[in-house]
N, C-alpha and C positions, 0 to 999 in steps of 0.2 A: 273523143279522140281515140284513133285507134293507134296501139303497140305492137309491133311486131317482135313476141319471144321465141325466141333461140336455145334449144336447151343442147346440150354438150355434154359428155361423159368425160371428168379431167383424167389426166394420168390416174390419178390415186382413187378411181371408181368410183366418185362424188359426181353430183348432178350441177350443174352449173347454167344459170340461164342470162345470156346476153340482150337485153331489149331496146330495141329502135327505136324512139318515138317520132322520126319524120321518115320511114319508111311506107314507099309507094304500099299500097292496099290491097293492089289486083296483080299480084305476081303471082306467076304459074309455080306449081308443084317441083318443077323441073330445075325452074329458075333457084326458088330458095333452097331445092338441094345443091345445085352446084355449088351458088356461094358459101352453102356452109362446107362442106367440102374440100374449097379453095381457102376458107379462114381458117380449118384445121388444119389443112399442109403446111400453115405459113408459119405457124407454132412464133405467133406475136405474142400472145396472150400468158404468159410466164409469171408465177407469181411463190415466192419462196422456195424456184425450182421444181412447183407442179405447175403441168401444162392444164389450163382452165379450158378450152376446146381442146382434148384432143379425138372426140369422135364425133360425130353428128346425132341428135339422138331423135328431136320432135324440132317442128315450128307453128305455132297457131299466132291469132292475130288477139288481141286482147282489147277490149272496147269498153272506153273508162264511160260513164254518164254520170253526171254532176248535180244534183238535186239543192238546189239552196233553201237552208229554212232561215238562216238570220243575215240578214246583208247588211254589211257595213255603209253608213252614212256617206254621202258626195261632199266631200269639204269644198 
């Protein structure tokens, strides 16, 4: 499964990362800059009075893969 992280510089110079886990997979460069961009202007993301986006800083896609060594029985 791919994640798409989001990292954001908040108000208070802290690194802060947002992650999508049903974001499309093949968005352009362009594209994940505007929306972060448009998610920092909107200053939704408030939390004890620091803004948690307020600058845009990286986005990469992150790709979990799942290896099972014990699985639980079919009841």
């Amino acid at each position: 499964m791919k994640t798409l992280d989001l990292s954001f510089k908040t108000s208070t110079n802290k690194v802060h990362h947002l992650k999508l886990h049903y974001a499309n997979d093949n968005l352009s460069k362009d594209v994940v800059s505007k929306a972060m961009a448009d998610l920092a202007a909107t200053k939704l993301f408030v939390k004890d009075g620091e803004n948690l986006v307020a600058e845009p800083l990286a986005a990469k896609y992150v790709e979990t893969i799942e290896t099972p060594i014990v699985t639980a029985p079919k009841a």
